[in-house]
C-alpha positions as CSV (number, residue, x, y, z in Angstrom):
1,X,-88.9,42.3,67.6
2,X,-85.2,42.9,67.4
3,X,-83.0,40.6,65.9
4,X,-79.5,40.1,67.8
5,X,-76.2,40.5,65.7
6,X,-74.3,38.7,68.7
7,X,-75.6,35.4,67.5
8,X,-76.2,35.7,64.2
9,X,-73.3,33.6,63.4
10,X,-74.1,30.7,65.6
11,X,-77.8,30.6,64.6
12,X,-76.6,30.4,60.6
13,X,-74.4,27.9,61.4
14,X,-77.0,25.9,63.6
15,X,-79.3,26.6,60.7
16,X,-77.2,25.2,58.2
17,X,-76.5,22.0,60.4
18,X,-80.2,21.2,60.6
19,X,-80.2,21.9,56.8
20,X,-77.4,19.4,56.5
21,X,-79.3,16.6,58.8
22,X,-82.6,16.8,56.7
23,X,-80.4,16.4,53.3
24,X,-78.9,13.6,54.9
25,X,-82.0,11.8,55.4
26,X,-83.4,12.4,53.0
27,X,-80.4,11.0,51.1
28,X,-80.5,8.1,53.3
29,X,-84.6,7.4,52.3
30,X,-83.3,7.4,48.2
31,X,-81.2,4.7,49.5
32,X,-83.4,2.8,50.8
33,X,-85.2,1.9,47.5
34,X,-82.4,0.0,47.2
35,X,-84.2,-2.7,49.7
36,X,-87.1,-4.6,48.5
37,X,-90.2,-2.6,49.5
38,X,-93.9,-2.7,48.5
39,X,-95.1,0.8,49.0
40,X,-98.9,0.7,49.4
41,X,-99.4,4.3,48.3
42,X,-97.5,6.2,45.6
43,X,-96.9,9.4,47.7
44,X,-94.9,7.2,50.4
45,X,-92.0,5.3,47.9
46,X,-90.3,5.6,51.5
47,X,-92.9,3.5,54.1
48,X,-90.5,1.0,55.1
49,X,-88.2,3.5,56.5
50,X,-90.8,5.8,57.8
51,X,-92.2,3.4,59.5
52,X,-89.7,2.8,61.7
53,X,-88.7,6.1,61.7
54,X,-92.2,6.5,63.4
55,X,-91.7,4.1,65.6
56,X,-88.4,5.5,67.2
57,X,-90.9,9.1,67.2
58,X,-93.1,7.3,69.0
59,X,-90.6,5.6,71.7
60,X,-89.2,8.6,72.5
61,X,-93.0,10.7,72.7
62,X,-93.9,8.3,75.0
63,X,-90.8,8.3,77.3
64,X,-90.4,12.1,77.9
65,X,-92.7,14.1,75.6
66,X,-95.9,12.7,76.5
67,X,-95.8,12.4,80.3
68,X,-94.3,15.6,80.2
69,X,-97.2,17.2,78.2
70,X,-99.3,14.8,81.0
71,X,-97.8,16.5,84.1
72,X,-98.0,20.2,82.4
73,X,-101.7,19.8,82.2
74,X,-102.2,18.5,85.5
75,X,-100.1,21.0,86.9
76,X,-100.4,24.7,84.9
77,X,-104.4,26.2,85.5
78,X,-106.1,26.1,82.2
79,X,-106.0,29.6,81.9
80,X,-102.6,30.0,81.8
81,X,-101.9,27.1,79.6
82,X,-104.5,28.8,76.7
83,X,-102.6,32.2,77.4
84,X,-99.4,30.6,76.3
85,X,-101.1,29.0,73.4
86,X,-101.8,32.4,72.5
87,X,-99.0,33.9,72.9
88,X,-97.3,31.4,70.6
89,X,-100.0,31.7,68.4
90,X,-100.0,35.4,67.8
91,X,-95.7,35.1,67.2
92,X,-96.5,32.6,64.6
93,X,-99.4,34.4,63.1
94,X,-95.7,37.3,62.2
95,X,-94.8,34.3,59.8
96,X,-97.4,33.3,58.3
97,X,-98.3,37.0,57.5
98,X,-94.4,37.2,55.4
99,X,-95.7,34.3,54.0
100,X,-99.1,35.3,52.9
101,X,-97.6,38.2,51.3
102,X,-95.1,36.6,49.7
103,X,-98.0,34.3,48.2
104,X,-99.7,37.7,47.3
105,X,-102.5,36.4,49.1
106,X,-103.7,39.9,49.7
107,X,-107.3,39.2,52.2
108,X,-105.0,36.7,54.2
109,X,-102.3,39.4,54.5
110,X,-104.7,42.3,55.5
111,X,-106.3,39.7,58.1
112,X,-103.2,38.4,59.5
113,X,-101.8,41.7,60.1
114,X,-105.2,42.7,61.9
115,X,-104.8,39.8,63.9
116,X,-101.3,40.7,64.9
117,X,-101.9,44.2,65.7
118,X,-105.1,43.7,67.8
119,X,-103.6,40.4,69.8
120,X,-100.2,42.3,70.4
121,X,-101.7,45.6,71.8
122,X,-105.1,45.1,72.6
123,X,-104.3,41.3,73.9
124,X,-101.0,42.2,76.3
125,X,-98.9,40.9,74.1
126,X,-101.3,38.0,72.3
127,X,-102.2,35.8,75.7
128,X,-105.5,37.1,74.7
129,X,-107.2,36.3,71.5
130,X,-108.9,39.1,70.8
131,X,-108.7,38.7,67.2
132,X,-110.4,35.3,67.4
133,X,-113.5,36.7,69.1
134,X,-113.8,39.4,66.9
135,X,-114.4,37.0,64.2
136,X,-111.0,37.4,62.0
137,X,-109.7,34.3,60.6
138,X,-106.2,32.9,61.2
139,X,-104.3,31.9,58.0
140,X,-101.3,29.5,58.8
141,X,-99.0,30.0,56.1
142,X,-95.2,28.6,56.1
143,X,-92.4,28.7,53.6
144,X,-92.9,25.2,52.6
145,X,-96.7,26.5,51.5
146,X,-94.8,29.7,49.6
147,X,-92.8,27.1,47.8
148,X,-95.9,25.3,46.6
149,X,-97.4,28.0,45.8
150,X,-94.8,29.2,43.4
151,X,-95.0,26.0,41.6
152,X,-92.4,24.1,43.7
153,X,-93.7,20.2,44.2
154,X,-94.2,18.8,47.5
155,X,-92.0,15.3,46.8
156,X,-92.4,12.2,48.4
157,X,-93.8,11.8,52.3
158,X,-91.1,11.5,54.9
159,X,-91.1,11.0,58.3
160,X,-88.4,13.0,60.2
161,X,-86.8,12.0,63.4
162,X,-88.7,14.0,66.3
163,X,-91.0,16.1,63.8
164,X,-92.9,13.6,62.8
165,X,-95.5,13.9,59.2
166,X,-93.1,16.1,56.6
167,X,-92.6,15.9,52.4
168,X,-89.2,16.8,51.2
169,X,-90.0,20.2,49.7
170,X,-91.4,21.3,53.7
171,X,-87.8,19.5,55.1
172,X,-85.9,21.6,53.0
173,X,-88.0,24.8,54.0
174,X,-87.4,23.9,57.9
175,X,-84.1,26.1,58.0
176,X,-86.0,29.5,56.5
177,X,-89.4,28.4,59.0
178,X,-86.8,28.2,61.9
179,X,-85.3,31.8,61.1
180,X,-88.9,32.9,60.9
181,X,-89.9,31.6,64.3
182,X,-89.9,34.8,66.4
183,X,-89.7,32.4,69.6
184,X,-86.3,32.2,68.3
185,X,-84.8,35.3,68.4
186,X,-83.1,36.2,71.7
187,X,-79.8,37.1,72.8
188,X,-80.3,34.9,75.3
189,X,-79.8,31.4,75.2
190,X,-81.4,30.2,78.2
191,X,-84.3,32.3,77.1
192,X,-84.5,31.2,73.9
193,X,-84.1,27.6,75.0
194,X,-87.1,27.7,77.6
195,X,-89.4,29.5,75.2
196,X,-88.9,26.1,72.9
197,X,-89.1,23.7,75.1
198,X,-92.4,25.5,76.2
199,X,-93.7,25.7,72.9
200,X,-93.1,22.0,72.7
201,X,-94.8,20.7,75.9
202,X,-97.9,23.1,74.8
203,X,-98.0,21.8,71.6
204,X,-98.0,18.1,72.5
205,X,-100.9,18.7,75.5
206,X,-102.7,20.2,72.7
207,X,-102.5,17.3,70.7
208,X,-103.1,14.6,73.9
209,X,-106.8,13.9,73.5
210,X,-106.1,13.6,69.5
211,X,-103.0,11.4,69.3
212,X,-104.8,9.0,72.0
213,X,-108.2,8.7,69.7
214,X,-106.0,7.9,66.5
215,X,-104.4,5.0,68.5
216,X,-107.5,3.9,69.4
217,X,-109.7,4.2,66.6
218,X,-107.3,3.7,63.7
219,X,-106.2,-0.1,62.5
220,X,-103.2,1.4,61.2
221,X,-102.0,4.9,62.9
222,X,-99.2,5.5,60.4
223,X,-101.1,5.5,57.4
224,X,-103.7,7.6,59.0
225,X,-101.2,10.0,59.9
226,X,-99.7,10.1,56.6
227,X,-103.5,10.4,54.6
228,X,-104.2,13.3,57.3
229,X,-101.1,15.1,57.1
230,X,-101.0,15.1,53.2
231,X,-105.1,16.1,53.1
232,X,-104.4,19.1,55.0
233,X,-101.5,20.8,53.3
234,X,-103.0,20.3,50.2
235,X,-105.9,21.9,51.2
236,X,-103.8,24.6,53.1
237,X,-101.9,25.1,49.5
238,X,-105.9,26.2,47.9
239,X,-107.1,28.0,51.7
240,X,-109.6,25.1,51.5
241,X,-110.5,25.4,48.5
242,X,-108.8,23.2,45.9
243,X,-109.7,22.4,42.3
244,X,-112.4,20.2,41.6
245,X,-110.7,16.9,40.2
246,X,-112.5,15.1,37.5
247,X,-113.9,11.4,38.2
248,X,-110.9,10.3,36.5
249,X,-108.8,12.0,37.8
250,X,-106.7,10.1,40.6
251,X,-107.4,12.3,44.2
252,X,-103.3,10.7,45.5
253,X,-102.2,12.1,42.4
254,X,-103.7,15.3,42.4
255,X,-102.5,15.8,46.1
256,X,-98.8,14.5,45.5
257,X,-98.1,17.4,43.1
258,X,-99.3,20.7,44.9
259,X,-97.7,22.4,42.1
260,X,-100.7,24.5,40.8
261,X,-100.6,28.0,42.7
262,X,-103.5,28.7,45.3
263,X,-106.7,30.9,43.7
């Protein structure tokens, strides 16, 4: 994958405005404790602000993101729609192999990079999953993980304006994720802009059936988004595997640090 010097400026500088925009809220959160506010879990000091910072998320998803996500279903042959899944699949599956190796997580590394090679030439280009039916594991990894794993803490839970579920330690490892995102990286900026936007509708139809059922089933959506979102990184920081806490040890405490590297 070739890497264009013609916008290498302009993606920095994009990069660095994104940067800018999470500091800024998350600045604006530290603020916020300045309001009376009865957090009803340790990890979220910030609830009243996330909450409605979940709200406006969930305005907006149901204005344009969601009936979008609606129509491409109806519309795009589910064959074609898991072919594109795959394809952005295999590009992110390049990441999270820098970022397995960084972690010198050596059996993720060597299966990661099997994955790549077989899905990019044996899978035209990863719309097939070859690797999948062949029985090796995927291992998501992202720089917020590396930073976790390297001792850095995850910080309080934040909600950010059209992402959704973050922690300020994988806000501040956005800007290196987005220079890792090989959907990224093309000179062209029509190209680049539909392979996003692509990504984005997938991503949401993926998540249709899901975001529906938590609605439904859940008394309070937010705070089973937050528990659910916090439950997985930490087990994605110890591949599934974390330490066993003793009875008294508190499990919201144990999760809010993620400082211990993964075994």
């Amino acid at each position: 994958m070739r890497f264009f010097d013609t916008k290498a400026q302009t993606t920095k500088q994009q990069d660095w405005r994104w940067l800018g925009m999470c500091l800024v809220f998350a600045l604006l959160q530290a603020c916020a404790t300045t309001v009376p506010v009865v957090a009803s879990d340790p990890r979220d000091p910030y609830e009243n602000i996330n909450r409605k910072v979940t709200g406006f998320n969930d305005a907006v998803d149901g204005a344009v993101l969601k009936p979008v996500a609606l129509a491409y279903a109806q519309v795009v042959p589910g064959f074609m729609r898991t072919g594109v899944r795959n394809f952005f699949g295999n590009l992110g599956d390049v990441w999270s192999l820098a970022n397995n190796a960084a972690q010198l997580k050596f059996k993720a590394t060597g299966e990661t990079a099997m994955r790549v090679g077989i899905n990019t030439f044996v899978g035209f280009g990863g719309l097939l999953d070859i690797a999948s039916d062949l029985g090796i594991e995927r291992h998501r990894a992202d720089f917020g993980l590396t930073l976790g794993h390297w001792g850095m803490p995850s910080g309080p839970y934040i909600v950010l304006p059209l992402l959704g579920p973050s922690t300020v330690r994988d806000a501040l490892a956005l800007t290196v994720d987005r220079q890792g995102d090989l959907s990224r990286q093309s000179a062209s900026s029509k190209k680049r802009d539909l392979a996003l936007g692509l990504k984005l509708v997938d991503t949401r139809e993926s998540l249709l059936k899901i975001v529906d059922a938590v609605k439904e089933a859940s008394l309070d959506p937010y705070t089973f988004t937050r528990d659910a979102y916090l439950q997985k990184r930490f087990y994605d920081q110890y591949d599934g595997n974390p330490p066993i806490r003793t009875d008294d040890e508190d499990p919201d405490e144990a999760q809010d640090s993620f400082t211990a590297p993964a075994k």
